[in-house]
N, C-alpha and C positions, 0 to 999 in steps of 0.2 A: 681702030680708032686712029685719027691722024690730030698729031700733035699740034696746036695752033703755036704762033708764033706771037710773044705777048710785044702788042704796040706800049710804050709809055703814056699815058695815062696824067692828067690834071684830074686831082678829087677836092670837092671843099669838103672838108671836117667842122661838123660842130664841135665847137670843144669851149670853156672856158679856163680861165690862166693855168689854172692849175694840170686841166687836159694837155694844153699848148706845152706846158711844160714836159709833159710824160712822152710827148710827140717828138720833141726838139732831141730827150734824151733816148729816145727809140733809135734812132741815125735815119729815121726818114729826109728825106731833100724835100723841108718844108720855104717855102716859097716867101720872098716879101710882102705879100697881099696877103694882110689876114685885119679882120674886125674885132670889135670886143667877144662877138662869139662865135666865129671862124677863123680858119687859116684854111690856106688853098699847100696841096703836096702833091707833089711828080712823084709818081709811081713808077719808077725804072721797069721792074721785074716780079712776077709772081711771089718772090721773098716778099718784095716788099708789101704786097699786099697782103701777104699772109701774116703780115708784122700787123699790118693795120688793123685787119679784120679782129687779131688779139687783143686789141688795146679794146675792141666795143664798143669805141664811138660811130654816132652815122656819119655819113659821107654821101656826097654826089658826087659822081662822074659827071665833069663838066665839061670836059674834051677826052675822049674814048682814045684819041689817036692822033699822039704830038706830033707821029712824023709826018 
């Protein structure tokens, strides 16, 4: 199996305030763009998704590949 190499990653999060909050204290690199019930978060690395994926809220990948 060959290791892929993770691209950084734009995800919207549904979340409301109180999600936003649990986001902001996660240490995700949550973005200035967010709604009443989104924020948008750059995914640096596999950690971080693996952060995300714990918290349980949905998400879209909204750009697959910042670079």
């Amino acid at each position: 199996m060959v290791d892929q190499v993770f691209a950084p990653q734009l995800v919207t999060v549904t979340a409301d305030l109180a999600q936003r909050n649990a986001l902001a204290a996660s240490g995700l690199d949550l973005t200035e763009h967010a709604g009443h019930d989104h924020v948008e978060v750059v995914l640096h690395s596999p950690a971080d998704l693996a952060v995300l994926e714990s918290l349980g809220l949905p998400f879209e990948v909204r750009i697959p590949d910042l670079l």
